[in-house]
PyMOL Python script that loads the backbone (N, CA, C, O; Angstrom):
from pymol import cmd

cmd.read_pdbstr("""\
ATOM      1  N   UNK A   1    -143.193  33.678-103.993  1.00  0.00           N
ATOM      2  CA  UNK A   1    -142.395  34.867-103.819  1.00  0.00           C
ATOM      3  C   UNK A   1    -141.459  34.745-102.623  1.00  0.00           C
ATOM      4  O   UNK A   1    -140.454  35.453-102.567  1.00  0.00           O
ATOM      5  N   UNK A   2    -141.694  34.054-101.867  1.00  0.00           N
ATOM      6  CA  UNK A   2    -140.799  33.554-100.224  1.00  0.00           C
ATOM      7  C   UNK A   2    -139.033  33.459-101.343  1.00  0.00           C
ATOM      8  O   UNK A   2    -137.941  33.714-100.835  1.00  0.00           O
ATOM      9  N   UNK A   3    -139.206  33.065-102.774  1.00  0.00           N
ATOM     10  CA  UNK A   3    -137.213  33.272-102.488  1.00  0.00           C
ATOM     11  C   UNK A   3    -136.488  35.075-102.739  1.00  0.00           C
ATOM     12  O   UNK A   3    -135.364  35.577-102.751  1.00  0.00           O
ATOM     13  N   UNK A   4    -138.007  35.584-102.918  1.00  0.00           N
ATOM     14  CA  UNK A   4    -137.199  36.579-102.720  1.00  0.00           C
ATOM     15  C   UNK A   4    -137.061  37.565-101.768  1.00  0.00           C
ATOM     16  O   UNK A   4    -137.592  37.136-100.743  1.00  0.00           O
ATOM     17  N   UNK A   5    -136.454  39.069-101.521  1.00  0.00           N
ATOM     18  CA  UNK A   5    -135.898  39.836-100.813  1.00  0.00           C
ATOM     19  C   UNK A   5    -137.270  40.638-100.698  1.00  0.00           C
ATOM     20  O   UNK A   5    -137.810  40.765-101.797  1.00  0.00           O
ATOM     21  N   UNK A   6    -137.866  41.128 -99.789  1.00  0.00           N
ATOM     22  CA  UNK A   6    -138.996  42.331 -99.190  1.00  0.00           C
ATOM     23  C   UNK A   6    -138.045  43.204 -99.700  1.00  0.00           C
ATOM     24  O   UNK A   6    -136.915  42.881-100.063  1.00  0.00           O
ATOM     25  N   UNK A   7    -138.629  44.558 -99.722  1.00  0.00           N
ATOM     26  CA  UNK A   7    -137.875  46.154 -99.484  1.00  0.00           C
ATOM     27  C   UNK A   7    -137.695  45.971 -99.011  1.00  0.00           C
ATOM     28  O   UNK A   7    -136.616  45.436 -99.264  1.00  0.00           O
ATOM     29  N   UNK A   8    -137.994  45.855 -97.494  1.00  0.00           N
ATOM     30  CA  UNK A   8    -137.462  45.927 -96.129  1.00  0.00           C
ATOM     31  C   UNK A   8    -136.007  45.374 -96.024  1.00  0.00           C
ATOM     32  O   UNK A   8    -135.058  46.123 -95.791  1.00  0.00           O
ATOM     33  N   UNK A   9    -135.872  43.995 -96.211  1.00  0.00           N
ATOM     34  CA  UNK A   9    -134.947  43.276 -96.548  1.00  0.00           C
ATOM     35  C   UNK A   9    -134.462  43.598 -97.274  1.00  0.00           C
ATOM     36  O   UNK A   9    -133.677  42.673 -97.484  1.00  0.00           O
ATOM     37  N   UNK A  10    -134.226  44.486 -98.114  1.00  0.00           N
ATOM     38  CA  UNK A  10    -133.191  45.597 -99.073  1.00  0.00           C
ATOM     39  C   UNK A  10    -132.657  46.826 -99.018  1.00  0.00           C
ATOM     40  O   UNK A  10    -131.849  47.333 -99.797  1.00  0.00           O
ATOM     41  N   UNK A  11    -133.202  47.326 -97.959  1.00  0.00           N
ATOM     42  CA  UNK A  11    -132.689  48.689 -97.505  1.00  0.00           C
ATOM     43  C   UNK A  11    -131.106  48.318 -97.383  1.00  0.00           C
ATOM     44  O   UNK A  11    -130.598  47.205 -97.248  1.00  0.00           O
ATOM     45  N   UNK A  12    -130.435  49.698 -97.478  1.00  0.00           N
ATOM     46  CA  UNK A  12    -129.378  49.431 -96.888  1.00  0.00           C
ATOM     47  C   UNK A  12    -129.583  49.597 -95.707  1.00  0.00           C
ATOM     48  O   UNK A  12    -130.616  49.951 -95.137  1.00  0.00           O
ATOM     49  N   UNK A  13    -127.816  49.143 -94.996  1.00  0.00           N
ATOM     50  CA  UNK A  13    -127.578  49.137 -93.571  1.00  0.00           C
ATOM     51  C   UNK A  13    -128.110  50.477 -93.084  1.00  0.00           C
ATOM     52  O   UNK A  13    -129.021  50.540 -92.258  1.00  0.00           O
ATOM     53  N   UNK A  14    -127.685  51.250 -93.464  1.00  0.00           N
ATOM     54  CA  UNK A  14    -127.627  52.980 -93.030  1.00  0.00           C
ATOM     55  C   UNK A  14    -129.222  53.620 -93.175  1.00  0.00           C
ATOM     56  O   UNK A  14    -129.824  54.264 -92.316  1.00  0.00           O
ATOM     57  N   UNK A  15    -129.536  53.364 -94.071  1.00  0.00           N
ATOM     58  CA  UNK A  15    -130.964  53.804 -94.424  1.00  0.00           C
ATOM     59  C   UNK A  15    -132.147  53.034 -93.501  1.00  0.00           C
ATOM     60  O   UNK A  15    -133.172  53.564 -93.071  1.00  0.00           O
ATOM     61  N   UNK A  16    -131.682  51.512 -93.301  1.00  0.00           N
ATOM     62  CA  UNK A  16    -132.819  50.700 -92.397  1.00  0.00           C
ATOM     63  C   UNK A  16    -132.478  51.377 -90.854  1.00  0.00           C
ATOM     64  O   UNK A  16    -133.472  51.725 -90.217  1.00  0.00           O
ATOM     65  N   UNK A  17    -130.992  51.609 -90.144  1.00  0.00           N
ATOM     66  CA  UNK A  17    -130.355  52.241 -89.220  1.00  0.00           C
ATOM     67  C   UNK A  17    -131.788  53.486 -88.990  1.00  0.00           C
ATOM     68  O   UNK A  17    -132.762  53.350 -88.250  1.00  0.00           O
ATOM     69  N   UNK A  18    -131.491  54.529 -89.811  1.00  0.00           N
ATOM     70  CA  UNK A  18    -132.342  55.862 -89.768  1.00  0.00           C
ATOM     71  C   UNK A  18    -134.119  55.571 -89.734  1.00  0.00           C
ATOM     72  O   UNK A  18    -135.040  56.080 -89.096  1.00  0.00           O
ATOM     73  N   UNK A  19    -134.056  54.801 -90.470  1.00  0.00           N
ATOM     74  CA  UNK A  19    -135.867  54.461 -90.366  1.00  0.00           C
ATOM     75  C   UNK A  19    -136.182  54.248 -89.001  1.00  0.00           C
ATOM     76  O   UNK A  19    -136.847  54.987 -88.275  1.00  0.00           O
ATOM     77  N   UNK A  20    -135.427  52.734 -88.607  1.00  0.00           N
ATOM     78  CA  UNK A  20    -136.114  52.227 -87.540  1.00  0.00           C
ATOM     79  C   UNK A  20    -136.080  53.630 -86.678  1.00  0.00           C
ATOM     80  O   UNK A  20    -137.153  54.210 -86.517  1.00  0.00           O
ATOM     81  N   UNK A  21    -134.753  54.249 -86.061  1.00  0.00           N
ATOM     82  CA  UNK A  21    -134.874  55.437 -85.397  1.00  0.00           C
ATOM     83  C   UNK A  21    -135.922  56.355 -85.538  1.00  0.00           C
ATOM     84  O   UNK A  21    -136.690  56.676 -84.631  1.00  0.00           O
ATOM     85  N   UNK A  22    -135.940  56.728 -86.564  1.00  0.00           N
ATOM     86  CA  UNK A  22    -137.180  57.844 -86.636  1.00  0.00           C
ATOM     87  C   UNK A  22    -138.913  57.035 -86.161  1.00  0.00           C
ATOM     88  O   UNK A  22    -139.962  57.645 -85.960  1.00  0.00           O
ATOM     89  N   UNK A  23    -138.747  55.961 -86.115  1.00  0.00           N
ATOM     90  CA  UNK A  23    -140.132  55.306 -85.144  1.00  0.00           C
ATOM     91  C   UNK A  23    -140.160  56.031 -83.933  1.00  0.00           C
ATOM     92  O   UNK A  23    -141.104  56.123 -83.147  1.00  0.00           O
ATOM     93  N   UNK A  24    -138.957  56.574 -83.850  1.00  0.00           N
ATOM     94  CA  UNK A  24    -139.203  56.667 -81.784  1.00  0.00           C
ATOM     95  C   UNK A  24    -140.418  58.473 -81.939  1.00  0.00           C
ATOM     96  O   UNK A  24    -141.456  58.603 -81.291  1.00  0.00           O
ATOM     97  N   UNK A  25    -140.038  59.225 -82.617  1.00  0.00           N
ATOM     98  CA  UNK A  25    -140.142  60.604 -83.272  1.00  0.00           C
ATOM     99  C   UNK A  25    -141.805  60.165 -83.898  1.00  0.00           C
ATOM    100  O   UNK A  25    -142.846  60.618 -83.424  1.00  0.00           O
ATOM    101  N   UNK A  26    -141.740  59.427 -84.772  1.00  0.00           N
ATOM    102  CA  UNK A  26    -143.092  59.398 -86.137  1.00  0.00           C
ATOM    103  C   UNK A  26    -143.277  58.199 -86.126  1.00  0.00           C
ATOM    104  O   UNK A  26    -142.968  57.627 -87.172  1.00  0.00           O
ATOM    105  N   UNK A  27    -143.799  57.395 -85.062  1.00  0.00           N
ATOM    106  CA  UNK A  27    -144.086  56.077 -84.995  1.00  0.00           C
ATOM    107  C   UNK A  27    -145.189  55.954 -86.229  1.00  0.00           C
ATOM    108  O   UNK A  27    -144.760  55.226 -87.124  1.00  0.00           O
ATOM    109  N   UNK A  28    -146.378  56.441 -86.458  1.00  0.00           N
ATOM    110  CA  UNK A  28    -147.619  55.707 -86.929  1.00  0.00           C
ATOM    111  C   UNK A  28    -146.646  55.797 -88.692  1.00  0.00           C
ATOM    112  O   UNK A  28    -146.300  54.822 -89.358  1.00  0.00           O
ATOM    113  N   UNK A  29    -146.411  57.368 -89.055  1.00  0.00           N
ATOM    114  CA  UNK A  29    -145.860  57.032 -90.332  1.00  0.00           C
ATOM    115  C   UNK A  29    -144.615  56.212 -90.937  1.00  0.00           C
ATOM    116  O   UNK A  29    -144.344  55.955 -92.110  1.00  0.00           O
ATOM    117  N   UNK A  30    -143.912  55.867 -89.673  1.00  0.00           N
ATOM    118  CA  UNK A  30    -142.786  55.033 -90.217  1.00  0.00           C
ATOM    119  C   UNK A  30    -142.749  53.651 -89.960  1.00  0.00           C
ATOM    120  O   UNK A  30    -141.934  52.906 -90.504  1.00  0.00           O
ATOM    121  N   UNK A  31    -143.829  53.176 -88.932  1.00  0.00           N
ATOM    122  CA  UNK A  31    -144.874  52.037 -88.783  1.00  0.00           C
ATOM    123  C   UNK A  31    -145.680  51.294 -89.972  1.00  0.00           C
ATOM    124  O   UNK A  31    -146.017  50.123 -90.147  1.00  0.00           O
ATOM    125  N   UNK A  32    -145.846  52.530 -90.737  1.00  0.00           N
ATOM    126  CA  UNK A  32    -146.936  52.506 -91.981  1.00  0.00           C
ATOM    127  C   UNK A  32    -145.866  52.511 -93.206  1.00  0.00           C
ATOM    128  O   UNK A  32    -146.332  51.752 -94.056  1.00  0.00           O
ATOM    129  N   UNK A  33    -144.856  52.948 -93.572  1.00  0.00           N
ATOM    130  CA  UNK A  33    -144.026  52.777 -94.249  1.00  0.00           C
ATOM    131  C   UNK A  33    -143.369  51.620 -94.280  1.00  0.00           C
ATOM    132  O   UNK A  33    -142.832  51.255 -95.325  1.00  0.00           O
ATOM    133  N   UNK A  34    -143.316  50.887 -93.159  1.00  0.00           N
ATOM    134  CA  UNK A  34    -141.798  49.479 -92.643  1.00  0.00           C
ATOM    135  C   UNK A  34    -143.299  48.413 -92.947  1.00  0.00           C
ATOM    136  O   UNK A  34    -143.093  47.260 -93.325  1.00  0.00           O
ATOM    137  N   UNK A  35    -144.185  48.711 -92.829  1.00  0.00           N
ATOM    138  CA  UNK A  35    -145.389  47.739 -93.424  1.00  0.00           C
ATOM    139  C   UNK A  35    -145.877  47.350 -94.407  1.00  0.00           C
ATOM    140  O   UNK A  35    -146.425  46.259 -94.564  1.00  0.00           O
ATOM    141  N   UNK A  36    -145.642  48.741 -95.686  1.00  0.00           N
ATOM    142  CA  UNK A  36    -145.808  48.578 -97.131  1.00  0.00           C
ATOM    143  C   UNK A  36    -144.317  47.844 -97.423  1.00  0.00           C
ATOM    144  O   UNK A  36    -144.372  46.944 -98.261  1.00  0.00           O
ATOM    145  N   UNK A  37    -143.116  48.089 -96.891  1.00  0.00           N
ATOM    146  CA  UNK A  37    -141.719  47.807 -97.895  1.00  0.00           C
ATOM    147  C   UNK A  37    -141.834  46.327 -97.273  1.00  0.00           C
ATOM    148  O   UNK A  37    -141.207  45.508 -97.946  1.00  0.00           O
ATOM    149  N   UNK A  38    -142.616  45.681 -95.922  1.00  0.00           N
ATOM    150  CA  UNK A  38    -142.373  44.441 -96.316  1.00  0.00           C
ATOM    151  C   UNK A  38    -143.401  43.683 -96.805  1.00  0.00           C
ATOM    152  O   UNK A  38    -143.403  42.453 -96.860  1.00  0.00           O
ATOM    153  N   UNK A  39    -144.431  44.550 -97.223  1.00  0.00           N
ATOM    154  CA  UNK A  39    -145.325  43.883 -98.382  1.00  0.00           C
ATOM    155  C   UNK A  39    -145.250  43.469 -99.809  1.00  0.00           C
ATOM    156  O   UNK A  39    -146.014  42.839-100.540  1.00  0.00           O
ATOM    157  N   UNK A  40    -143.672  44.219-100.028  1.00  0.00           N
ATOM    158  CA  UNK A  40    -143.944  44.602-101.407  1.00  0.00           C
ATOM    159  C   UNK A  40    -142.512  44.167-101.612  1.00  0.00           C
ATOM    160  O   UNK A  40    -141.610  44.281-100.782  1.00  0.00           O
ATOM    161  N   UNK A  41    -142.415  43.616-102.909  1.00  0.00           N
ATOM    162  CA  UNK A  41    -141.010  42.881-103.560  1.00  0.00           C
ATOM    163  C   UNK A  41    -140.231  43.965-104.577  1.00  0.00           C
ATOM    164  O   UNK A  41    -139.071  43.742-104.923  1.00  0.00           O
ATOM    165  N   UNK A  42    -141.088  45.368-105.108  1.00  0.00           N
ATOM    166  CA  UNK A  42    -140.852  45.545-106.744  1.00  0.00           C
ATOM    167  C   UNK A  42    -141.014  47.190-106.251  1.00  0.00           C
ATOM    168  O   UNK A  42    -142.052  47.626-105.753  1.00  0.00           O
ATOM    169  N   UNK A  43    -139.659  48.090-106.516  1.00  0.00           N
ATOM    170  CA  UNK A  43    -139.644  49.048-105.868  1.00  0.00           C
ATOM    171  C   UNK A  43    -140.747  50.039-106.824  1.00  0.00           C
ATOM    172  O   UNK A  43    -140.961  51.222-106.559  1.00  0.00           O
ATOM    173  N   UNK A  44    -141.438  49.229-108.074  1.00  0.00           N
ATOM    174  CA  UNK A  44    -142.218  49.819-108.988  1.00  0.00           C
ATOM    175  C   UNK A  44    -143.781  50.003-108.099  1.00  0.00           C
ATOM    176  O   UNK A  44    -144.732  50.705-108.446  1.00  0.00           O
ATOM    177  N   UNK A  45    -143.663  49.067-106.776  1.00  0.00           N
ATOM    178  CA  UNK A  45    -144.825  48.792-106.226  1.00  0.00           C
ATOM    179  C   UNK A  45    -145.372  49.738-105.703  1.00  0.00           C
ATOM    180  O   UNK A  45    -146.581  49.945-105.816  1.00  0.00           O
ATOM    181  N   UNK A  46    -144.486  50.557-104.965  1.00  0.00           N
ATOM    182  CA  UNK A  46    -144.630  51.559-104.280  1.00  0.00           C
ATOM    183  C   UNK A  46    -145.534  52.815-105.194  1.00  0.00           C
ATOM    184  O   UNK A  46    -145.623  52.844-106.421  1.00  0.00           O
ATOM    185  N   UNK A  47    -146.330  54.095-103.952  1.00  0.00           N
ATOM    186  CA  UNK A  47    -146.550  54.957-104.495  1.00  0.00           C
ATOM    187  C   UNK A  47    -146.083  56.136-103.985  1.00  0.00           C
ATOM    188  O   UNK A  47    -145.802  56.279-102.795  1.00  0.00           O
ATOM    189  N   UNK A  48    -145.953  57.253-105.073  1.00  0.00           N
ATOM    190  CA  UNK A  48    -145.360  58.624-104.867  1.00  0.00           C
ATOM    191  C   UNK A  48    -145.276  59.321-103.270  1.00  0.00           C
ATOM    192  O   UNK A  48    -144.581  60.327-103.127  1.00  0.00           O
ATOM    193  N   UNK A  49    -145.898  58.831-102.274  1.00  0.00           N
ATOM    194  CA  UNK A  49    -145.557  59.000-100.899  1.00  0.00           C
ATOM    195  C   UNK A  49    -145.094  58.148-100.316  1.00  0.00           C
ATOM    196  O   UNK A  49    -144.931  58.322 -99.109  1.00  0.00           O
ATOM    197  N   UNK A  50    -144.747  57.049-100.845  1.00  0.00           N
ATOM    198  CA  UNK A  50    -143.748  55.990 -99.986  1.00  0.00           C
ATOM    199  C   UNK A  50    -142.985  56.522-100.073  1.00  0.00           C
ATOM    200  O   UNK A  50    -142.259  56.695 -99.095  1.00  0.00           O
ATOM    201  N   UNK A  51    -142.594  57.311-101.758  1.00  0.00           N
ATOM    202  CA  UNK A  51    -141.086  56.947-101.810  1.00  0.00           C
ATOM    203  C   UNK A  51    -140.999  58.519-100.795  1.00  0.00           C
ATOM    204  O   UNK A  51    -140.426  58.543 -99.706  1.00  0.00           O
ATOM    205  N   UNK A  52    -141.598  59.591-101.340  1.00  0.00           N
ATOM    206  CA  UNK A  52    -141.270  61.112-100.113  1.00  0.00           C
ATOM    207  C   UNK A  52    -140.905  60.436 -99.007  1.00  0.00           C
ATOM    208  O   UNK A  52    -139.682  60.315 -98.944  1.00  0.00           O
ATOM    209  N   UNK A  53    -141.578  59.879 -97.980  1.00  0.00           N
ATOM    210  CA  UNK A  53    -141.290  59.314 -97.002  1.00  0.00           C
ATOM    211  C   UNK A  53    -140.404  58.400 -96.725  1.00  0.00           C
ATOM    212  O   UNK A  53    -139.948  58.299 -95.586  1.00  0.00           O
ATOM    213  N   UNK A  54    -140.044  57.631 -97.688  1.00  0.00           N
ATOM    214  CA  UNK A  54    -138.586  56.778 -97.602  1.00  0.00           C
ATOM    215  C   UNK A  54    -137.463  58.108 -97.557  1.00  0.00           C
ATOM    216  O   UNK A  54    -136.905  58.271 -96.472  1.00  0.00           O
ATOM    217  N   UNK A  55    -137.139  58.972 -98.575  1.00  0.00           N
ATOM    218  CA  UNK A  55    -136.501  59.849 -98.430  1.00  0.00           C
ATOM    219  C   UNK A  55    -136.298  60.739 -97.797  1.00  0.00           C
ATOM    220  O   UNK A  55    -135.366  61.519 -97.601  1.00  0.00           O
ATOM    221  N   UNK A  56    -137.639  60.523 -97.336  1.00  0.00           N
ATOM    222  CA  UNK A  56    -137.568  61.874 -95.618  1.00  0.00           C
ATOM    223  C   UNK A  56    -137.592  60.692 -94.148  1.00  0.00           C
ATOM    224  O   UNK A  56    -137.029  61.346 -93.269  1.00  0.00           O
ATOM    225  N   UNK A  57    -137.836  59.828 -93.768  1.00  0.00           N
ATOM    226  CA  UNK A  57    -136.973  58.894 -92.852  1.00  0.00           C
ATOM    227  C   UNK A  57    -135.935  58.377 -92.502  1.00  0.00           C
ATOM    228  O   UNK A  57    -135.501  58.202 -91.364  1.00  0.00           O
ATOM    229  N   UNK A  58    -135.269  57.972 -94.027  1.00  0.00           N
ATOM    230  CA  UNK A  58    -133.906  57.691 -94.167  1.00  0.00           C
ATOM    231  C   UNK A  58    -132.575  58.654 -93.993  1.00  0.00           C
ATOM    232  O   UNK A  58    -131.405  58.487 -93.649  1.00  0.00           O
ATOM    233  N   UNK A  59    -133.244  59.544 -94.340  1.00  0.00           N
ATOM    234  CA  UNK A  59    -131.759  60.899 -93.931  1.00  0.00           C
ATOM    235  C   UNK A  59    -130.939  60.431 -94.940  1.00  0.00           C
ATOM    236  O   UNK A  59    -129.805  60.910 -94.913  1.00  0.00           O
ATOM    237  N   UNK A  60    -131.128  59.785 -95.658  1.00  0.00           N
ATOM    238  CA  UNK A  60    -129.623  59.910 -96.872  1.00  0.00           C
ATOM    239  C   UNK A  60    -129.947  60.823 -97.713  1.00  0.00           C
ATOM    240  O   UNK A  60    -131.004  61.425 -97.900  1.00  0.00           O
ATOM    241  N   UNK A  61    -128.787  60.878 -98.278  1.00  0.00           N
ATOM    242  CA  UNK A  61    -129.189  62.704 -99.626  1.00  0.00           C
ATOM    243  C   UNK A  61    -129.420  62.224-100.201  1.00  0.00           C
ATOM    244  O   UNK A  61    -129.066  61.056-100.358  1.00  0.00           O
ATOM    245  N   UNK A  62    -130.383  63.042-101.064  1.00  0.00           N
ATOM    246  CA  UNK A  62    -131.575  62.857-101.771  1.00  0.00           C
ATOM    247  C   UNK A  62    -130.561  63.210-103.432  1.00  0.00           C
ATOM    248  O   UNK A  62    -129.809  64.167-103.620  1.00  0.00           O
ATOM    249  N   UNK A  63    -130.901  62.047-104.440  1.00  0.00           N
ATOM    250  CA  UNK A  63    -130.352  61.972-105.717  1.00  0.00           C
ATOM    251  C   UNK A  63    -131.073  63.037-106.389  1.00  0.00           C
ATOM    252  O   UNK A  63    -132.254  63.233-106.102  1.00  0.00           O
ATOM    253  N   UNK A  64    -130.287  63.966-107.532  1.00  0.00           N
ATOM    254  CA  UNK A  64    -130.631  65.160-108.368  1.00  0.00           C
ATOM    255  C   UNK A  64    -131.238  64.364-109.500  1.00  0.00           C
ATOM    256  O   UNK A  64    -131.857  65.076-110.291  1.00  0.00           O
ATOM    257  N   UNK A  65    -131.226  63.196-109.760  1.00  0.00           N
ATOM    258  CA  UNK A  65    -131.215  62.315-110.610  1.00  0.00           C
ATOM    259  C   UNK A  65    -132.942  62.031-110.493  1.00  0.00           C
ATOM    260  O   UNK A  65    -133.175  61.810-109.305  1.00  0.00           O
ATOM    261  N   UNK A  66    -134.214  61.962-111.306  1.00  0.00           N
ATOM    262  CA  UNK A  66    -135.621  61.895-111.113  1.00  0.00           C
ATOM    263  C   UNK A  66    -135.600  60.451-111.126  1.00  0.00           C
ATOM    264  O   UNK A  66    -136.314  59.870-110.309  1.00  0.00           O
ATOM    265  N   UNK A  67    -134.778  59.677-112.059  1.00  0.00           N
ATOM    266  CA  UNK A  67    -134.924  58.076-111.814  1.00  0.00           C
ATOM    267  C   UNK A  67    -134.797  57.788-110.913  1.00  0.00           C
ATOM    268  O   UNK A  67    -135.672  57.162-110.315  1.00  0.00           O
ATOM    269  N   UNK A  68    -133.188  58.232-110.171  1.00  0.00           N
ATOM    270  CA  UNK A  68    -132.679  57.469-108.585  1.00  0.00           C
ATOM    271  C   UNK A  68    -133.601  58.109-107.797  1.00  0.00           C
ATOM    272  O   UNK A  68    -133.851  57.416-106.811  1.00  0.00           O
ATOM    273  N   UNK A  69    -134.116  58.979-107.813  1.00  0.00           N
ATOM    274  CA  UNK A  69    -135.210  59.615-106.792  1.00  0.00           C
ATOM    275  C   UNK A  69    -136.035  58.204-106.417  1.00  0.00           C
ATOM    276  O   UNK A  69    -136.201  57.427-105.478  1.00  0.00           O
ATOM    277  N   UNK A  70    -136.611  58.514-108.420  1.00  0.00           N
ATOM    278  CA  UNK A  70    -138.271  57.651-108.078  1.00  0.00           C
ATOM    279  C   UNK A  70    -137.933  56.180-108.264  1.00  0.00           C
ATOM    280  O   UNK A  70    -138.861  55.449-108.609  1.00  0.00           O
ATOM    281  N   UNK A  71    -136.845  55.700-108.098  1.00  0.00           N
ATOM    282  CA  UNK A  71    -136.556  54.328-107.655  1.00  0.00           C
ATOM    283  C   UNK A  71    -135.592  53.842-106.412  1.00  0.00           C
ATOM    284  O   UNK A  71    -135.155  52.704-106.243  1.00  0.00           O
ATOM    285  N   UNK A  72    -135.381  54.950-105.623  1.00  0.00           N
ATOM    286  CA  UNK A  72    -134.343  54.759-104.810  1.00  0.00           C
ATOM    287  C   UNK A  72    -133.659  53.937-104.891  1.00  0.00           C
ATOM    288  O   UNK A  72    -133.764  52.829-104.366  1.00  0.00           O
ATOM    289  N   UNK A  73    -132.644  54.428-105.722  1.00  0.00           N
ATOM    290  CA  UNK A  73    -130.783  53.568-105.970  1.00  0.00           C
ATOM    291  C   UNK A  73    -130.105  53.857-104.705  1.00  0.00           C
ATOM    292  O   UNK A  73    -129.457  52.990-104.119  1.00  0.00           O
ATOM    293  N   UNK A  74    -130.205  54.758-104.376  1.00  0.00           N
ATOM    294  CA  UNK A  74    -129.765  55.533-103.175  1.00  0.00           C
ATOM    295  C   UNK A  74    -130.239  54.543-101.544  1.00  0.00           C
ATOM    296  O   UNK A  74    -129.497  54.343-100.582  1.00  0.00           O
ATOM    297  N   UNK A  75    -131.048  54.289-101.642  1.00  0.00           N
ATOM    298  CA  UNK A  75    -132.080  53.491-100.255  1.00  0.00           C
ATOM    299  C   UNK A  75    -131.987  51.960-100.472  1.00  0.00           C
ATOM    300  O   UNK A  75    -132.250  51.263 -99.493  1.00  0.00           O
ATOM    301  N   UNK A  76    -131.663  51.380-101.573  1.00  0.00           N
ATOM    302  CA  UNK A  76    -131.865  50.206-101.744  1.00  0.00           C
ATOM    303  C   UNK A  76    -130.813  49.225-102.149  1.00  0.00           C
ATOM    304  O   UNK A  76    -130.426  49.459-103.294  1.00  0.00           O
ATOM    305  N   UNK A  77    -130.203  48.168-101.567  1.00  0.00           N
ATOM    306  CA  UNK A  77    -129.897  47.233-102.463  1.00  0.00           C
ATOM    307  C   UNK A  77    -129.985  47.088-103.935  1.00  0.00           C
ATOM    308  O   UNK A  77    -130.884  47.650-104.559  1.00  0.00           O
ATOM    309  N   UNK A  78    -129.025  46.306-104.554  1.00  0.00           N
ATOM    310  CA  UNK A  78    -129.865  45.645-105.725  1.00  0.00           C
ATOM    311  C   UNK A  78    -130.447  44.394-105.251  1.00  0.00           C
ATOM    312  O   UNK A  78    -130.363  43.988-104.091  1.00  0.00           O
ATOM    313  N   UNK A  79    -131.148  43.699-106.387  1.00  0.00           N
ATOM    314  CA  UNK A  79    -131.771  42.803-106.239  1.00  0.00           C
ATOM    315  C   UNK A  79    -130.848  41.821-106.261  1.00  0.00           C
ATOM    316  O   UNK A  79    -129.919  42.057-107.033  1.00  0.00           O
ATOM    317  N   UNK A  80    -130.745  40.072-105.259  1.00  0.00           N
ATOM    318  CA  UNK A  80    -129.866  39.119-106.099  1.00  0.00           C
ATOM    319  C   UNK A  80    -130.760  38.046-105.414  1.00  0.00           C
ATOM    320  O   UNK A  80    -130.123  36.994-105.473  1.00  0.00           O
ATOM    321  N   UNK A  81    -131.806  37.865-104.867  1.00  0.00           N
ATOM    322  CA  UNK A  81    -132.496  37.052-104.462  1.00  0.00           C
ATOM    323  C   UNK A  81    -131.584  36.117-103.528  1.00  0.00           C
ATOM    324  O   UNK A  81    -132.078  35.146-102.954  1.00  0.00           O
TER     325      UNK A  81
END
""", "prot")
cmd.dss("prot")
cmd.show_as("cartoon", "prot")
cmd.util.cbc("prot")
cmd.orient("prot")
């Protein structure tokens, strides 16, 4: 799995920007969040409070859309390895 991209390594610029910040505020939960996205390759990996919490760290607006929600199109890169 080393050729490919972590979450972490897929955030966008702006969204990884807001995370790391909000450590200073909610260290243990955004500590605990930046730990699962670089565990995990497959935004399917995640569960229903990653993603709340990706969307409530990141400060980007939140998609009306239930797919882009529950896959963050919005938070993420695509994939290109």
């Amino acid at each position: 799995m080393k050729d490919f991209k972590n979450l972490f390594q897929l955030l966008k610029p702006e969204a990884k920007k807001n995370l790391v910040k909000n450590k200073v505020e909610y260290p243990v939960a955004v500590n605990l969040l930046i730990s699962t996205l670089k565990k995990n390759y497959a935004k399917s990996d995640l569960i229903v409070s990653d993603v709340i919490r990706l969307h409530a760290f990141t400060g980007l607006e939140t998609p009306t859309d239930s797919i882009d929600y529950i896959y963050c199109n919005n938070i993420f890169k695509p994939y290109d390895r």
